[in-house]
MARDOZA-174787 format. One record per residue (C-alpha): residue in three letters; x, y, z. Coordinates in steps of 0.05 Angstrom, whole numbers, padded with zeros to 5 digits, always signed. Example, Ala and Ser with C-alpha at 12.3 -4.5 7.8 and 13.67 -1.06 7.14 Angstrom:
<pts>
ALA+00246-00090+00156/SER+00273-00021+00143/
</pts>
This chain:
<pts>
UNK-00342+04200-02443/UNK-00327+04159-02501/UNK-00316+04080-02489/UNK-00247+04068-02503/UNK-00250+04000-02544/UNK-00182+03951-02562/UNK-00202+03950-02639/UNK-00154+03973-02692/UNK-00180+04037-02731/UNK-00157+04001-02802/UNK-00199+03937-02793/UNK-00253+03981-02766/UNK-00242+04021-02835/UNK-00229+03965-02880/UNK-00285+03909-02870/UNK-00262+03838-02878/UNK-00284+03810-02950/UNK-00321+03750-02953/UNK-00271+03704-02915/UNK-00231+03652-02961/UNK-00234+03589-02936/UNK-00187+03558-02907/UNK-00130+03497-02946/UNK-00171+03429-02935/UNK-00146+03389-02989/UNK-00081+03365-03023/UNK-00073+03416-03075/UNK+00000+03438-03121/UNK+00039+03509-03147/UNK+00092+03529-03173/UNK+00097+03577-03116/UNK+00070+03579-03049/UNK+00071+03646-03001/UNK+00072+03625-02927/UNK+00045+03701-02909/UNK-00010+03735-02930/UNK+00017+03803-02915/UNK+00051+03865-02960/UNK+00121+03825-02974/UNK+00085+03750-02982/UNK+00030+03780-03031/UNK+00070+03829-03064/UNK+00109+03771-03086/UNK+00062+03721-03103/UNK+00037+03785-03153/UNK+00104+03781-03190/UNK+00105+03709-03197/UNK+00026+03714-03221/UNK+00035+03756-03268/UNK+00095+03715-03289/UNK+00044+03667-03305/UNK+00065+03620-03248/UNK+00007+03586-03211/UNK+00013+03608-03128/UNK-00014+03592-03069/UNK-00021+03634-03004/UNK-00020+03608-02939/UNK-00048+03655-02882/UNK-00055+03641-02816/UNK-00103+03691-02798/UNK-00131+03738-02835/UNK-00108+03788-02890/UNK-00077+03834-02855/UNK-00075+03809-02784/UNK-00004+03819-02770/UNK+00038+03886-02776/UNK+00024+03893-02849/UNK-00048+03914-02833/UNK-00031+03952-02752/UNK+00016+03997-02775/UNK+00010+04064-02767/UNK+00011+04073-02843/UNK+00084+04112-02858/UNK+00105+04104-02929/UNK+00172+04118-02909/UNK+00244+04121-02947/UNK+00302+04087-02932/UNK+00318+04052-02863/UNK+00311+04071-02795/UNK+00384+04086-02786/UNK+00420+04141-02834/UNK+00444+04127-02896/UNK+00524+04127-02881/UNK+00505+04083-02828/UNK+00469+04032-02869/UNK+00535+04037-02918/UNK+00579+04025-02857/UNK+00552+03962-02840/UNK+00537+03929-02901/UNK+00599+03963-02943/UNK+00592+04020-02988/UNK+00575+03970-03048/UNK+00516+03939-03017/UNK+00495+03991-02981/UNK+00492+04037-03031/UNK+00441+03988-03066/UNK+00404+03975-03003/UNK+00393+04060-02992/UNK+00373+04068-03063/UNK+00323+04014-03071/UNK+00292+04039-03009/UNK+00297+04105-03015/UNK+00253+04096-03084/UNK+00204+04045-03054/UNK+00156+04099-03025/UNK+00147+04115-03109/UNK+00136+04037-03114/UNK+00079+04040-03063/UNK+00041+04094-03097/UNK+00046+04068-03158/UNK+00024+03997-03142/UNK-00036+04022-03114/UNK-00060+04070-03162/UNK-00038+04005-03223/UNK-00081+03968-03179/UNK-00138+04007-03162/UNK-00129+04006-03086/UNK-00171+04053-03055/UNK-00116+04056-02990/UNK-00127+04136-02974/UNK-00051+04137-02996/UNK-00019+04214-02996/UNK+00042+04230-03026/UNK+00052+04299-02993/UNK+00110+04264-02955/UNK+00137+04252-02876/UNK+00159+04294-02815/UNK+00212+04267-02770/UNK+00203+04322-02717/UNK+00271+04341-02673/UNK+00248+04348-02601/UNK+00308+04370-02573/UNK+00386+04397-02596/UNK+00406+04327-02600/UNK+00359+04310-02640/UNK+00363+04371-02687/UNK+00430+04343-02700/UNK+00414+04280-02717/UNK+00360+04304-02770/UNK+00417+04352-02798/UNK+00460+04294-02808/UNK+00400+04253-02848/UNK+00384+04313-02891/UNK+00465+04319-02908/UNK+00468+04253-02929/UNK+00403+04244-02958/UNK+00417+04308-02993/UNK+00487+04290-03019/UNK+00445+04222-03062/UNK+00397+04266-03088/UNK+00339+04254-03049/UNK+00278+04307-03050/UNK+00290+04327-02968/UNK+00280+04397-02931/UNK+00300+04416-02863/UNK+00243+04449-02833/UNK+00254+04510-02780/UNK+00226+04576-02742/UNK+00152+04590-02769/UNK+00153+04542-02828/UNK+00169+04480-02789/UNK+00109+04510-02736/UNK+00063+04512-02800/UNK+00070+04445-02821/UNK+00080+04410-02755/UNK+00028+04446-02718/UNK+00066+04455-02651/UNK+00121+04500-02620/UNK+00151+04448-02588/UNK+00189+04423-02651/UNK+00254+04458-02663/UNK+00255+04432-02728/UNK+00233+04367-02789/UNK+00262+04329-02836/UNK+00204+04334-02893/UNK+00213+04285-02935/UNK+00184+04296-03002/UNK+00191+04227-03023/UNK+00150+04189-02966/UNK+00070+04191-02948/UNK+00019+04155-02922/UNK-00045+04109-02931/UNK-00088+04064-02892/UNK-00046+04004-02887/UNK-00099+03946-02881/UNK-00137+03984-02946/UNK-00072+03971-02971/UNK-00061+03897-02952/UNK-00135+03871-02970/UNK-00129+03913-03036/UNK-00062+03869-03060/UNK-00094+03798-03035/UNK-00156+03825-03080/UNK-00105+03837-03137/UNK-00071+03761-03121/UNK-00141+03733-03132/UNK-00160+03767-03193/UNK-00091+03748-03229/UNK-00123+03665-03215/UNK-00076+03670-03140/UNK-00113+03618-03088/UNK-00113+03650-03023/UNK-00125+03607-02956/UNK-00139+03639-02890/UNK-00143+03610-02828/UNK-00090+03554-02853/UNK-00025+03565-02807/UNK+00029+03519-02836/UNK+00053+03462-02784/UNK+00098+03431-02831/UNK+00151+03443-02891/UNK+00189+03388-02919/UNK+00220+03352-02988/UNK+00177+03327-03035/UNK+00224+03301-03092/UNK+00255+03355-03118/UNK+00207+03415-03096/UNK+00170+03416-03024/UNK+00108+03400-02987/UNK+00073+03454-02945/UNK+00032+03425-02892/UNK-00025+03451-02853/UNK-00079+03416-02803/UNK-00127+03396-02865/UNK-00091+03407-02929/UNK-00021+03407-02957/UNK+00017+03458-03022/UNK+00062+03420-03067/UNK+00103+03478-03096/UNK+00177+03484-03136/UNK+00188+03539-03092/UNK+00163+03578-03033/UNK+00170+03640-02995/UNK+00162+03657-02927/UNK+00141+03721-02905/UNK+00111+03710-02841/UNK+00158+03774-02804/UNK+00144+03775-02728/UNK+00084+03745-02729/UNK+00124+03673-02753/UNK+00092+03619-02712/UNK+00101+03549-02693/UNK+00170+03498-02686/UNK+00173+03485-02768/UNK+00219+03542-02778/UNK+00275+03569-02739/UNK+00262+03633-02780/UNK+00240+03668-02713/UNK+00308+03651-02679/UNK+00340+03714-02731/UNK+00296+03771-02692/UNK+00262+03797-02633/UNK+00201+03823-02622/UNK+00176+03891-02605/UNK+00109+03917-02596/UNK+00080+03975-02625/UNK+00003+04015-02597/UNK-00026+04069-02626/UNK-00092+04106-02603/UNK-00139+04134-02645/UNK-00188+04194-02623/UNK-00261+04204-02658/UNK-00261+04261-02719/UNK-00233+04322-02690/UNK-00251+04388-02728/UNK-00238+04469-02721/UNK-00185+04511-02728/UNK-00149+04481-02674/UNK-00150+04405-02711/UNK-00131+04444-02779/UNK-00070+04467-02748/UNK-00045+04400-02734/UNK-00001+04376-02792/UNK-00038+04412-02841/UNK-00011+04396-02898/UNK-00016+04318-02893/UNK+00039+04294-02875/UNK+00051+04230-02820/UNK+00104+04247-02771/UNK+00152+04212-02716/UNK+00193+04248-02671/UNK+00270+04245-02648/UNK+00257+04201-02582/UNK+00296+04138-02562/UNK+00218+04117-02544/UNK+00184+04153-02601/UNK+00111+04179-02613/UNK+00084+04176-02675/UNK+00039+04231-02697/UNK-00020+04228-02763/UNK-00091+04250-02785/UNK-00133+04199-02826/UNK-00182+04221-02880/UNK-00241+04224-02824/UNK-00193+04274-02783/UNK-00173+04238-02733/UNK-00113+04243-02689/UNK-00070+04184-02684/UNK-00017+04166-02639/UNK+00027+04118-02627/UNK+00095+04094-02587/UNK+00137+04034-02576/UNK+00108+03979-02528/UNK+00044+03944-02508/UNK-00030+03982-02492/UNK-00064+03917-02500/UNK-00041+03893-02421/UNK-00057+03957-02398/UNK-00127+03991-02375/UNK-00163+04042-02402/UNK-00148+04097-02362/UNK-00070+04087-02369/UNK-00086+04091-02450/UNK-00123+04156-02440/UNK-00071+04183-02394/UNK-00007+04171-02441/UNK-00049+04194-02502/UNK-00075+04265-02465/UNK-00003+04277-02445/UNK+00019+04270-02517/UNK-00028+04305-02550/UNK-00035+04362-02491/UNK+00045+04367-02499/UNK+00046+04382-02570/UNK-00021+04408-02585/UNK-00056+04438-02527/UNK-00098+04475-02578/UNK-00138+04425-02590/UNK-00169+04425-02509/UNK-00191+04353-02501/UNK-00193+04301-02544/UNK-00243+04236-02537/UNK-00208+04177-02549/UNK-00236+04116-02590/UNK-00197+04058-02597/UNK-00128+04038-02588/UNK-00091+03965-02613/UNK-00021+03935-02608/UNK+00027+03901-02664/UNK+00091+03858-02671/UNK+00154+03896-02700/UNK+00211+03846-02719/UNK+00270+03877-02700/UNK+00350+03863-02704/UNK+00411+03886-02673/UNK+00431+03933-02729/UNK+00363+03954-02746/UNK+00376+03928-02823/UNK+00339+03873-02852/UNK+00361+03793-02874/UNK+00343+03751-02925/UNK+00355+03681-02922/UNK+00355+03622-02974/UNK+00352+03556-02921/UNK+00351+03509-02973/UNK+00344+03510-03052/UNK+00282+03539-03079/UNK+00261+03575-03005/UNK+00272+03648-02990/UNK+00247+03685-02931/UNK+00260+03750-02901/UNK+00255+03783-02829/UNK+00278+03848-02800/UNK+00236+03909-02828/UNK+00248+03941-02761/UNK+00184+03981-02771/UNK+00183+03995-02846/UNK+00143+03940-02868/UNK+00094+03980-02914/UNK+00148+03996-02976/UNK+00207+03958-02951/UNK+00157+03894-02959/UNK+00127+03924-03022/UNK+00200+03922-03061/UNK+00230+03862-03024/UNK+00170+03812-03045/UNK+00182+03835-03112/UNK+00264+03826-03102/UNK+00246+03753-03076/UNK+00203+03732-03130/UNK+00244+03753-03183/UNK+00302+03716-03147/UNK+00261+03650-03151/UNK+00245+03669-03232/UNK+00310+03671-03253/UNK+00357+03635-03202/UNK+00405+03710-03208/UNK+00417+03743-03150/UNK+00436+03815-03182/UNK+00365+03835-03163/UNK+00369+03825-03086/UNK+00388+03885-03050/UNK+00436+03846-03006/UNK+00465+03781-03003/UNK+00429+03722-02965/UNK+00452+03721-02891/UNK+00475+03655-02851/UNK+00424+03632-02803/UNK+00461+03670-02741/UNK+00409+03671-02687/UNK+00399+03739-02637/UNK+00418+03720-02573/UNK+00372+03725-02523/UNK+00308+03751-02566/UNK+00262+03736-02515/UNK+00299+03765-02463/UNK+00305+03837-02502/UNK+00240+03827-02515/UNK+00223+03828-02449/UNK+00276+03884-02427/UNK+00252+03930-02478/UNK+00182+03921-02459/UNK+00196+03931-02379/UNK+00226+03996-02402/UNK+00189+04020-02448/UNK+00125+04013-02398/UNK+00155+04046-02347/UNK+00183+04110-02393/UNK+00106+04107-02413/UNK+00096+04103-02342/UNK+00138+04163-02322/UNK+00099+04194-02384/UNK+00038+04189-02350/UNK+00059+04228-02288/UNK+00084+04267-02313/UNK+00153+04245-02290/UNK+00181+04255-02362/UNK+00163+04261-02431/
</pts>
């Protein structure tokens, strides 16, 4: 049997560059990113090539956080329908908010390919797969209202929705033509590379402790060093750390695992979402469901894997993958790893101007990979020309969740024990 190893398949993909060293000196910007992830880096590009002088600020490493665990969805639009999103935030503003995301999947793809990023990234679109009536329902809703703003959508059924899918346990799939998917650190390290070659200086291993005045711009501290900058951006989603912003007060975290098997090949792994596309399905407590280039089947659900031991990972992931492709016999499991999700009430993103010159943002709810990509952008933009028309939606009020930590922890509890019933076949 294969050892079953905590690793993330991306890193394991995408080899660290030489590391940049970390801030140990006094240095100034115009600009400096607190984030070194998709939203932080896609906006100290727009500044760069701006000709603004920026410094990033990473904590960890490229990648580290959810821009580089994900499980690699260039999706469209929110996770909640589009009459929804216009519901909440108005039709005005949410009418903006659907359109600049449902075109931000084109704005990953082309970024990369401007760039050069070598990020396996597929345009051959998404499958969100209806595992029951309800949940045919709900995908006929998204494809009428998708549908009714023009987007590129097809509702999948009978043998064609088998054919792409590769199961008979989907009733039917929202294929959306718009959406794809790449390898998400790929992604990540290929935009810091970009930052560095516009003249960017990037610092890992430099996790801010402080952020404060400094005449009539602002002083970023960390343990050795310090970024005087005109203006600054934090993108630091739910991975923010430490007491110097309250930044982490406006979410709460989820956790996210996926599982990764080795190569699978044969006419039984051909069948399996043959025609590229990533997938989710129509559960409160979803499973995702890809390939990578290699062939390998990943999946992934809501909640922690890194607590758990090996033989609970192995059991959830057979039950998955026996459940919707029992073709495929068994499957040897490589490596399986865990991310943050910053999540909100309403599932819809804030941005947030806490004093003159600083933006930041929070709430992707799981759609970091374009939502990030066209939101740096939006916040760098913001700080070039002082207009808000750009910005999707207004800057919120610092209105903290209540009780983060406690959902945090009542989400988990359940989601372990759905996983749980999961493994015993209890449910599914």
């Amino acid at each position: 049997m294969t050892q079953l190893r905590q690793e993330c398949l991306w890193e394991h993909l995408t080899p660290q560059p030489s590391s940049a060293a970390a801030l140990a000196s006094s240095i100034s910007a115009d600009a400096c990113v607190i984030g070194g992830g998709i939203t932080g880096l896609c906006a100290a590009l727009q500044l760069l090539e701006q000709g603004k002088r920026v410094v990033v600020l990473e904590s960890h490493q490229v990648g580290h956080g959810g821009s580089g665990r994900n499980v690699g969805l260039v999706n469209a639009g929110t996770w909640i329908r589009p009459d929804d999103v216009e519901a909440t935030l108005g039709v005005k503003q949410g009418s903006r908010l659907n359109t600049l995301l449902g075109e931000a999947p084109a704005a990953v793809f082309a970024l990369a390919e401007r760039l050069g990023i070598q990020c396996q990234a597929h345009n051959q679109g998404t499958l969100h797969m209806a595992h029951n009536t309800a949940g045919v329902t709900d995908l006929q809703a998204r494809h009428e209202q998708w549908s009714r703003r023009g987007a590129h959508v097809e509702l999948l059924d009978g043998a064609r929705c088998e054919e792409y899918c590769g199961t008979d346990k989907i009733a039917a799939a929202l294929l959306d033509h718009r959406a794809g998917t790449i390898n998400p650190m790929a992604y990540t390290q290929g935009l810091a590379a970009a930052v560095v070659r516009l003249g960017g200086q990037l610092f890992q291993h430099s996790p801010v402790q402080g952020l404060q005045r400094d005449g009539d711009g602002w002083l970023v501290k960390t343990a050795k060093g310090a970024v005087s900058a005109q203006k600054v951006v934090i993108s630091t989603g739910a991975y923010t750390e430490g007491d110097w912003t309250d930044l982490q007060r406006n979410f709460f975290r989820g956790y996210y695992y996926q599982v990764a098997s080795k190569p699978l090949s044969g006419a039984g792994a051909d069948d399996v979402l043959r025609h590229g596309q990533g997938s989710w399905d129509t559960r409160t407590v979803l499973s995702s469901i890809r390939r990578d280039d290699a062939g390998r089947l990943l999946l992934g659900s809501l909640g922690r894997l890194d607590n758990k031991p090996a033989w609970f990972v192995r059991s959830w992931a057979d039950r998955i993958q026996s459940h919707y492709f029992p073709k495929l016999g068994k499957v040897e499991w490589e490596m399986h790893w865990t991310g943050c999700i910053d999540f909100t009430p309403d599932h819809l993103m804030r941005l947030f101007e806490p004093a003159p010159g600083i933006v930041s943002v929070t709430g992707y709810n799981g759609r970091g990979n374009t939502t990030g990509t066209v939101i740096g952008k939006a916040l760098a933009d913001y700080l070039l020309t002082d207009s808000r028309d750009g910005l999707p939606i207004p800057f919120s009020p610092n209105k903290p969740v209540s009780g983060s930590a406690l959902r945090t922890g009542f989400y988990e509890t359940g989601f372990s024990l759905y996983h749980a019933g999961q493994c015993l076949r209890v449910v599914l």
